[in-house]
VOGU-841337 format. One record per residue (C-alpha): z, y, x. Coordinates in steps of 0.2 Angstrom, whole numbers, plus 5000, padded with zeros to 4 digits. Layout:
// VOGU-841337
Z	Y	X
...
***
This chain:
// VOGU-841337
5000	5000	5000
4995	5018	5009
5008	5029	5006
5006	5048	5001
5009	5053	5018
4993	5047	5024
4984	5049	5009
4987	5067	5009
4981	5064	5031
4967	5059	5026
4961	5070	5015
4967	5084	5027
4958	5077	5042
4939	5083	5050
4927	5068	5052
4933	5072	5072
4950	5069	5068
4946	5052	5059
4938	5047	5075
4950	5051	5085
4963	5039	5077
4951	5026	5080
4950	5023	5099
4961	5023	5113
4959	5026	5131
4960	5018	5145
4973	5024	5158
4967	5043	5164
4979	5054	5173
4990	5063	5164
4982	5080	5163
4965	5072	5156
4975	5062	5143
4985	5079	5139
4968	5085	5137
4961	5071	5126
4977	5070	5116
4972	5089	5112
4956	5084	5108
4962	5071	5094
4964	5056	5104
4976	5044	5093
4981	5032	5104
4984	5032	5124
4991	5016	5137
5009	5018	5143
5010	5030	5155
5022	5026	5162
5037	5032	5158
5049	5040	5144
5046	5055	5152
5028	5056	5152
5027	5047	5138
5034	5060	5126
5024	5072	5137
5011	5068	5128
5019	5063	5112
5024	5081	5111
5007	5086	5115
4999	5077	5100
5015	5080	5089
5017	5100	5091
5001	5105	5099
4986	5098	5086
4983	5102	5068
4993	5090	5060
5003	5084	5073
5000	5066	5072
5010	5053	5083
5004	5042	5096
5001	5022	5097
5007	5019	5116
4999	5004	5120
5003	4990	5135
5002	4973	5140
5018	4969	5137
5013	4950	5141
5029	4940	5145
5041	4955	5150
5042	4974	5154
5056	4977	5167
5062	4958	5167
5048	4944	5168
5052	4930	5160
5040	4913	5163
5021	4916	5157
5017	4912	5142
5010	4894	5147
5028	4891	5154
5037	4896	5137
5027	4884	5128
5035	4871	5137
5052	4874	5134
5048	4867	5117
5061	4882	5108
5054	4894	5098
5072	4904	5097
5071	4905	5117
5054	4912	5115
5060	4926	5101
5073	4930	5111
5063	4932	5128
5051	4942	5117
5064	4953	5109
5071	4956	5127
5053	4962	5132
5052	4973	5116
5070	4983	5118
5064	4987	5137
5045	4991	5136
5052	5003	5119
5064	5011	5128
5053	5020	5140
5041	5026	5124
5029	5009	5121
5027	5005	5104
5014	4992	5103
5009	4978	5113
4993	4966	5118
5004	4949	5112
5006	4936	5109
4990	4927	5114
4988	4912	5103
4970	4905	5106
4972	4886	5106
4963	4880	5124
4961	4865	5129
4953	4869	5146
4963	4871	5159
4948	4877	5170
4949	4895	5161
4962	4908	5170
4970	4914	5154
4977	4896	5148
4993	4903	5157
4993	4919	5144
4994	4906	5129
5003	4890	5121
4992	4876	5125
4980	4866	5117
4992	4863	5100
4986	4870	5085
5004	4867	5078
5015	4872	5094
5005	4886	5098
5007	4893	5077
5027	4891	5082
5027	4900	5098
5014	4913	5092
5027	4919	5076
5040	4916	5086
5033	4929	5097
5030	4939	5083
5047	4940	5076
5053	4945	5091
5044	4959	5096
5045	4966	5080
5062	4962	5073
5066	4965	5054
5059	4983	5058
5047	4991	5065
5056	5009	5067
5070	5001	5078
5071	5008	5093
5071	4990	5099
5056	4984	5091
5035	4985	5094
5021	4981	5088
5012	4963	5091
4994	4960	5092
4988	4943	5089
4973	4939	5102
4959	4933	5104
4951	4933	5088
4943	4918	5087
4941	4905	5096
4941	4914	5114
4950	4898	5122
4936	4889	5120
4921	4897	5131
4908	4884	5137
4911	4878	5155
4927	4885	5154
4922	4902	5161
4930	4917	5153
4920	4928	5142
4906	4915	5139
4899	4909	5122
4908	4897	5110
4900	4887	5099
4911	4878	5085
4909	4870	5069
4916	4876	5054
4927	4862	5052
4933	4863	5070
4935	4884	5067
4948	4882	5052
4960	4865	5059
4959	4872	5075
4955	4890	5080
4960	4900	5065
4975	4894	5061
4988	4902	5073
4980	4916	5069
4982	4915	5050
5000	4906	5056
5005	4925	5064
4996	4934	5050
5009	4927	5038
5024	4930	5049
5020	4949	5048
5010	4954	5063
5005	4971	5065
4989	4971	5074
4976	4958	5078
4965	4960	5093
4944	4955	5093
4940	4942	5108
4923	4946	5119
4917	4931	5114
4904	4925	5102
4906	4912	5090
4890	4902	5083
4878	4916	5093
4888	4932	5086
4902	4944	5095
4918	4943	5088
4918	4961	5088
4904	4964	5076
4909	4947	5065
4911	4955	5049
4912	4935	5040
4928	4934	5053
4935	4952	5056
4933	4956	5036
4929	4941	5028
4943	4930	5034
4955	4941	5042
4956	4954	5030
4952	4948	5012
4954	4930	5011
4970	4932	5022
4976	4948	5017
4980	4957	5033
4984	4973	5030
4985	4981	5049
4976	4986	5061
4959	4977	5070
4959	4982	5090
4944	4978	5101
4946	4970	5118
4942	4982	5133
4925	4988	5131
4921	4974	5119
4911	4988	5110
4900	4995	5125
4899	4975	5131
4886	4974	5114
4874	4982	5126
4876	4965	5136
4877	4954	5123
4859	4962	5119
4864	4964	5101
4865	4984	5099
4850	4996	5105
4862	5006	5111
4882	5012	5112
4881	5022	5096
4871	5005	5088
4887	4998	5098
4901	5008	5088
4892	5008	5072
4891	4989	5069
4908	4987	5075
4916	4998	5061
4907	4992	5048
4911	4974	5052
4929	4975	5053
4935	4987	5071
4950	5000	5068
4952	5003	5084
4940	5005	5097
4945	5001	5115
4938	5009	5130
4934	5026	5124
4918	5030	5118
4913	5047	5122
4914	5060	5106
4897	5063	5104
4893	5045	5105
4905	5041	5089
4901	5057	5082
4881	5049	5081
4889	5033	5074
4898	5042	5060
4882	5043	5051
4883	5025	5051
4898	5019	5045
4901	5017	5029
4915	5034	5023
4924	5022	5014
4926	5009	5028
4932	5023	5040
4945	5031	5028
4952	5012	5028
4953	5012	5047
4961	5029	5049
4973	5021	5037
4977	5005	5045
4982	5015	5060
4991	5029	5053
5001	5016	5043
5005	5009	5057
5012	5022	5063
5021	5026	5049
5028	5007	5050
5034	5012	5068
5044	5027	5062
5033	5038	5073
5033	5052	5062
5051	5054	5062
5056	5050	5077
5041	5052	5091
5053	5053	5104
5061	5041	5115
5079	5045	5121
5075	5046	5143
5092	5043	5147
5091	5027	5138
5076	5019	5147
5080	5004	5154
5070	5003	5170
5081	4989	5181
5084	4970	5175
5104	4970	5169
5113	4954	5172
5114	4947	5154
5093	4950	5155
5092	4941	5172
5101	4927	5164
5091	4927	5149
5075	4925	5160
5084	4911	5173
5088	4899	5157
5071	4902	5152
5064	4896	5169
5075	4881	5169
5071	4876	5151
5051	4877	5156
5053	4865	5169
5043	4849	5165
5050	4832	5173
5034	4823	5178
5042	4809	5185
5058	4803	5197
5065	4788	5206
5083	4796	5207
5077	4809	5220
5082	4822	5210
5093	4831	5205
5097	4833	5225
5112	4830	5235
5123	4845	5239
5125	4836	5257
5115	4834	5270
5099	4843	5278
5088	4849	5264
5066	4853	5271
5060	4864	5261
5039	4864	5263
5024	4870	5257
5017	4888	5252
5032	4891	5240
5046	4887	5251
5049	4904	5256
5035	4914	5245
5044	4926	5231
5025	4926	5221
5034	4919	5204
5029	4933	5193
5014	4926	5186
4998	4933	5179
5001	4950	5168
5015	4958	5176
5015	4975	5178
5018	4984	5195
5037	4992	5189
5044	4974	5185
5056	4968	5193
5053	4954	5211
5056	4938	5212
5067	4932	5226
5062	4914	5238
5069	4896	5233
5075	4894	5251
5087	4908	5248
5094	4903	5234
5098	4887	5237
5106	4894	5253
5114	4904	5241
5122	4887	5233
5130	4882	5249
5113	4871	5255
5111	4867	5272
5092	4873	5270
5077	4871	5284
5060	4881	5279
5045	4877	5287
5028	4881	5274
5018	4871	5283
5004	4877	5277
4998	4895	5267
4990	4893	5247
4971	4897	5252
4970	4893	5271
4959	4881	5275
4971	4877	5293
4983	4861	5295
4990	4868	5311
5008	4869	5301
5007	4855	5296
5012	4845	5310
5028	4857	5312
5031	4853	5296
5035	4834	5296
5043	4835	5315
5055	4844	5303
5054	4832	5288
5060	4820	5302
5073	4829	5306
5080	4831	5288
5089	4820	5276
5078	4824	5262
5060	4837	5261
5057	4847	5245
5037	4850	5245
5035	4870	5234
5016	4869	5229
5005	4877	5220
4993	4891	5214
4997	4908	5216
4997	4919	5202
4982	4927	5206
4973	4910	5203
4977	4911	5183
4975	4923	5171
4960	4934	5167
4945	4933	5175
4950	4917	5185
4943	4902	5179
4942	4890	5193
4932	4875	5197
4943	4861	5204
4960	4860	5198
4966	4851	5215
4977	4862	5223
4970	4876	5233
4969	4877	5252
4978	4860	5262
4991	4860	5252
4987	4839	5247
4985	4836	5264
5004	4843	5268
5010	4831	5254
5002	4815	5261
5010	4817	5277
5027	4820	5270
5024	4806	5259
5018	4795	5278
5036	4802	5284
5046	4790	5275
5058	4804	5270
5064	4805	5253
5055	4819	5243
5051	4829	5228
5038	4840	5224
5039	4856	5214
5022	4862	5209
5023	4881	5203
5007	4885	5193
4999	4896	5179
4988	4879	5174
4989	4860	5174
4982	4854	5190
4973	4838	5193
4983	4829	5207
4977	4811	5207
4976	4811	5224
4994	4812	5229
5003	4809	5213
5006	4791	5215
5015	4797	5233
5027	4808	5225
5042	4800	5218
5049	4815	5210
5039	4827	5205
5044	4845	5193
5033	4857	5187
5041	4873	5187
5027	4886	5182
5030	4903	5188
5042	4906	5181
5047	4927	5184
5061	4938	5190
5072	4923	5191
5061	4909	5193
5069	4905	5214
5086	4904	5206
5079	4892	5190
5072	4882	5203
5086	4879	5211
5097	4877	5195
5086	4863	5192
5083	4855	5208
5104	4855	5211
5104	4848	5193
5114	4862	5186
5102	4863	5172
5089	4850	5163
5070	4847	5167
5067	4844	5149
5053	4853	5145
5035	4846	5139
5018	4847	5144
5010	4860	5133
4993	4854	5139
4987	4838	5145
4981	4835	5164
4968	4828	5166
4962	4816	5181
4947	4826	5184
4938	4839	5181
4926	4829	5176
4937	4823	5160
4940	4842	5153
4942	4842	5140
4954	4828	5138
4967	4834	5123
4976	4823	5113
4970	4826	5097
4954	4821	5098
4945	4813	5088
4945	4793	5088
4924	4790	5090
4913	4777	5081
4917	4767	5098
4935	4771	5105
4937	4761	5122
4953	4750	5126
4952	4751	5143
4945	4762	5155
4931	4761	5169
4931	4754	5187
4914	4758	5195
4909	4741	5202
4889	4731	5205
4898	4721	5189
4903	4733	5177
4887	4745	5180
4877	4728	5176
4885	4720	5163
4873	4722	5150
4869	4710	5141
4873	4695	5154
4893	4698	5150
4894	4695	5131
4913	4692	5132
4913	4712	5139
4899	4717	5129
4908	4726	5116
4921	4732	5130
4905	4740	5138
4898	4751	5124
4914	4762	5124
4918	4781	5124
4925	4779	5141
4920	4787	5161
4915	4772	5171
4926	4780	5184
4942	4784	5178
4956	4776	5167
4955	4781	5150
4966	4795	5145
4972	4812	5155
4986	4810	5169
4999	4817	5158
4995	4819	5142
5002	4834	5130
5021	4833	5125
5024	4822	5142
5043	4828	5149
5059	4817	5151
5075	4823	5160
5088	4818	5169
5100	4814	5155
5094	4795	5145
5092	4792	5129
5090	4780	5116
5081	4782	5098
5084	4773	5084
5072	4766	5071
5064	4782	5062
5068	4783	5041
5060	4791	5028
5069	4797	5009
5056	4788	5002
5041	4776	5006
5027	4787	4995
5025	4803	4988
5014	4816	4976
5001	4827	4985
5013	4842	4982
5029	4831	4987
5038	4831	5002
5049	4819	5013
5065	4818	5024
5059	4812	5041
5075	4808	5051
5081	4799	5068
5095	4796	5077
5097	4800	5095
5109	4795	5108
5114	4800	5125
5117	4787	5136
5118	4796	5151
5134	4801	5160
5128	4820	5158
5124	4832	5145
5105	4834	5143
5094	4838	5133
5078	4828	5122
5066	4834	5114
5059	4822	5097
5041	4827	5093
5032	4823	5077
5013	4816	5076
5004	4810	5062
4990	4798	5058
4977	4799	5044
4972	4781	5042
4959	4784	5033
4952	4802	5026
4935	4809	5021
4930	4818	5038
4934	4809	5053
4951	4814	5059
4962	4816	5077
4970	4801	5081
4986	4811	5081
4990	4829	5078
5008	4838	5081
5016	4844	5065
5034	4845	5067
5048	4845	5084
5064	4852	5090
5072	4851	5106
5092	4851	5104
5107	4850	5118
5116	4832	5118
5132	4828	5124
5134	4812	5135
5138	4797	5125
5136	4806	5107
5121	4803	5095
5113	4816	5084
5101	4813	5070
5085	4823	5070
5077	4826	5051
5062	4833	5046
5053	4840	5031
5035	4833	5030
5023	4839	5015
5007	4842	5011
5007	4856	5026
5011	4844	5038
4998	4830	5032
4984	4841	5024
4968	4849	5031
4952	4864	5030
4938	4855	5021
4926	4864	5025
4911	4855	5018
4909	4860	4998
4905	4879	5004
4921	4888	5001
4936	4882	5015
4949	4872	5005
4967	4866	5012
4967	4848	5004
4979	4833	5006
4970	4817	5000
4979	4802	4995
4980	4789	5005
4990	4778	5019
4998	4790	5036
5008	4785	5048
5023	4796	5055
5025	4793	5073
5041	4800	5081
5050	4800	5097
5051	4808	5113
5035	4808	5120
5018	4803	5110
5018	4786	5120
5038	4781	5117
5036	4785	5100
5039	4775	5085
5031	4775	5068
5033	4773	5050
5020	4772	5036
5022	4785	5020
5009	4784	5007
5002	4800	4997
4997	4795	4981
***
């Protein structure tokens, strides 16, 4: 509902004015943005600082015509001041509420020095690891990603958008950006309709309903047309069949890349199409006499509704009242209940690959730390801003705890030189126990930095299988933005964590987990695959006409089998690489700990239920460790048989929760038509159905230790 406030904007303002609501710039000093603020400009990037910010805040508020507040704009990604882990990282922790809270955290700091709107949360489901920006999302789960992304949501924007703790969210990539052909960021996408609903649109339409205030157009196109002139998509979709009522914001120069795309004659062409299919804000700046030549294009009624999105917007932000922030209230500095915040959330990321009992370490004796990481404090992770707050090193911290601590690297990230290596295991030798930190640098994941082989980088394998040749007993820690391919050390490792990067307090999470002062227990969010070769190799795909049972070893016999090995004939026309075992190296959801537990039988409230029904799901858990730890029981189901061909599996329901030694809890869940329904998409208009019929509920700690039950929809 506009209000009369911005009613009566409208009608006050010039067709100059309207434009100038509808773009922001990108980061020009401060006297030129004064300037452009003078000139109309609606809505600027951060500064950065209160100061400057209501610098220009007072600029547009008491020196234009009708004083109209700004939209301060940032990439407020996975902290402000604070860094918590990257997005990728959260996922794993398997806890929404973590993820609010790490969210709000970000909000209260990146408001208090005058942001009020942020480029977050990313929820594009991807399921290839090849592309940089799988480190600024969930995963490859429609269902985890919906979670995390309102999660997110919620706590950027709280209860209300006027707090001085809150600001506004932007859903991104809209659509289907996660998914670009080869893996490479900004390339096409080409998707199915059905595949576009189950899959791509629903965290958006997930975040949509959780109240965000923004939703941001991916450079991508989708079936041969860029998102940001997808009218079926941006207006369609988004607007009238889902209702969203804030505002559309392209991606950095997404307009002026229309040139590229070869689908506008010119930027005007560009701005005009953009508008009329579904664009509030324009990003990049086009210049005034550009978008006053578009005017004439754009439908009056279709600008008035975008000057309205975004002064409501603003209006929901409390702008008009208050356009101020209070400077002496900036928080510019991590304080120590923040710093712990982001440590638990480090700790809680941590994925348990595998482990022979090398970890968690001894206090005792002569600890190696090796490897790239050992004494690096590059944690931050992709999307950190230069003001946040540094990381410190792993081998300080555990000095810290009281470890008699020897660092020798070994080897750097990207060299291409072993002449450390050697020094490296004269030291492992020396020691009672080596702790190999690998991984990429965080300049390896996020935008623009898709890569081609997921090993690691540089000769940092090489430093492993030497170790490994030591004898000595050792873990690795890989600290990463992606999943990696690392089948050729895995099988040498007998403990391995994955600890992400993890931010300002990632060293001392690393620690806490390696010393055992806090659980491993997170979950893969994405499967890794073998090779590259496999991507993509998700979960929930779908089963084939021709699902294989085994996989392939490439020898003179299989390649010729044919028709001269009947008893492996129907073995050999299989979905399956002649070259790999069948499925990824760890598949999605994969995480243990180091507490034990047992599950019981799973139970349901009742065998069969109505299309609209819904069932109690429940499970009993026990610790049967002598430490407290934590397990996380995941939720899968199976459509036996369905009208489209459906994913063997798909994630519908989980929840990680803290277990004492020797107690048991039951788990329960609600599952309903939501949980076992679908888009059909093939009748012409998209429909959410649930069709009778046999599924089977499979439940436990990870996909392959679970259990099932059947439960019948009649």
């Amino acid at each position: 509902m506009t209000s009369e406030r911005v009613r009566r904007l409208i009608a006050e303002m010039t067709d100059a004015e309207k434009l100038g609501q509808l773009q922001i710039v990108f980061r020009p000093n401060r006297e030129d943005a004064a300037q452009l603020v003078r000139e109309g400009l609606g809505s600027v990037f951060w500064p950065p600082s209160a100061s400057a910010t209501n610098d220009l805040q007072r600029v547009a508020v008491e020196e234009t015509r009708l004083g109209i507040p700004l939209l301060v704009g940032l990439d407020v990604i996975h902290g402000q001041r604070t860094i918590g882990p990257v997005p990728l990282a959260q996922a794993a922790t398997f806890d929404p509420a973590l993820v609010e809270e790490l969210a709000a955290l970000a909000a209260a700091e990146a408001r208090s020095g005058g942001v009020n709107w942020t480029f977050s949360p990313m929820v594009d489901v991807s399921r290839d690891p090849r592309w940089g920006r799988v480190v600024e999302g969930f995963g490859e789960d429609v269902h985890l990603t919906a979670v995390m992304g309102r999660a997110m949501v919620r706590g950027y924007q709280g209860d209300d958008l006027s707090s001085s703790t809150a600001i506004a969210a932007t859903a991104k990539h809209f659509v289907a950006y996660g998914q670009p052909e080869g893996g490479r960021d900004y390339n096409a996408v080409d998707v199915s309709e059905h595949r576009l609903r189950n899959v791509y649109l629903e965290p958006f339409r997930a975040v949509v309903a959780e109240g965000a205030a923004s939703v941001m157009a991916a450079f991508n196109t989708v079936a041969g047309v860029p998102m940001h002139i997808n009218r079926r998509l941006l207006t369609d979709v988004l607007k009238e069949e889902w209702g969203f009522d804030g505002v559309v914001v392209g991606d950095a120069d997404g307009v002026r890349n229309l040139l590229s795309h070869g689908v506008a004659e010119d930027l005007a062409d560009a701005v005009a199409q953009s508008f009329r299919a579904g664009l509030d804000i324009e990003m990049g700046g086009a210049p005034g006499d550009v978008a006053q030549s578009a005017l004439g294009r754009i439908d009056r009624s279709r600008l008035d509704d975008a000057v309205a999105r975004v002064l409501t917007l603003k209006e929901r932000l409390g702008l008009f009242e208050h356009p101020y922030t209070d400077e002496s209230a900036e928080r510019t500095e991590p304080t120590v209940e923040s710093r712990a915040l982001a440590r638990r959330a480090a700790a809680r990321s941590a994925v348990l690959l595998k482990n022979d009992g090398m970890l968690p370490l001894r206090r005792r004796g002569r600890v190696l730390l090796t490897g790239p990481y050992a004494e690096s404090t590059d944690h931050l992770g992709a999307w950190t801003q230069f003001f946040a707050a540094g990381a410190g090193s792993v081998a300080d911290e555990l000095r810290a705890h009281g470890v008699d601590v020897t660092a020798v690297p070994g080897v750097d990230f990207l060299d291409d030189v072993d002449a450390g290596i050697e020094d490296a295991v004269a030291a492992a030798r020396a020691s009672d126990a080596v702790v190999l930190l690998v991984g990429e640098p965080s300049a390896l994941s996020g935008e623009a930095a898709s890569r081609s082989d997921l090993r690691l980088p540089g000769r940092q394998e090489e430093l492993i299988l030497a170790i490994a040749e030591t004898g000595v007993p050792f873990a690795v820690v890989l600290v990463t933005g992606r999943p990696l391919v690392v089948s050729d050390w895995i099988d040498a490792a007998p403990s391995v964590v994955v600890a992400w990067h993890g931010g300002t307090e990632a060293a001392a999470a690393i620690a806490d987990v390696l010393l055992g002062d806090e659980e491993p227990a997170g979950r893969l969010p994405m499967s890794w695959p073998r090779s590259v070769g496999q991507i993509p190799i998700d979960y929930a795909h779908e089963n084939t006409g021709r699902p294989a049972s085994v996989g392939g070893t490439l020898t003179a016999e299989v390649a010729d089998v044919g028709l001269h090995g009947p008893d492996n004939l129907q073995e050999k026309f299989t979905s399956k690489y002649l070259d790999l075992d069948l499925g990824p190296q760890f598949s999605f959801g994969h995480g243990s700990g180091y507490a034990a537990f047992t599950h019981g039988e799973p139970r349901l409230s009742a065998p069969e239920i109505p299309a609209d029904g819904e069932v109690r799901l429940e499970i009993d858990v026990t610790d049967t460790s002598d430490r407290t730890g934590d397990e996380v029981v995941q939720v899968y189901v199976e459509d036996l048989v369905a009208s489209i061909a459906p994913p063997v599996r798909r994630l519908v329901a989980f929840e990680r929760r803290t277990i004492r030694a020797g107690a048991t809890s039951t788990f329960a869940f609600d599952i309903g038509g939501e949980q076992l329904g679908f888009w059909a998409t093939d009748a012409g208009t998209p429909t959410f159905v649930v069709e009778p019929g046999l599924f089977r509920l499979h439940v436990g700690p990870t996909l392959a230790a679970s259990q099932s039950v059947e439960l019948r929809v009649r």
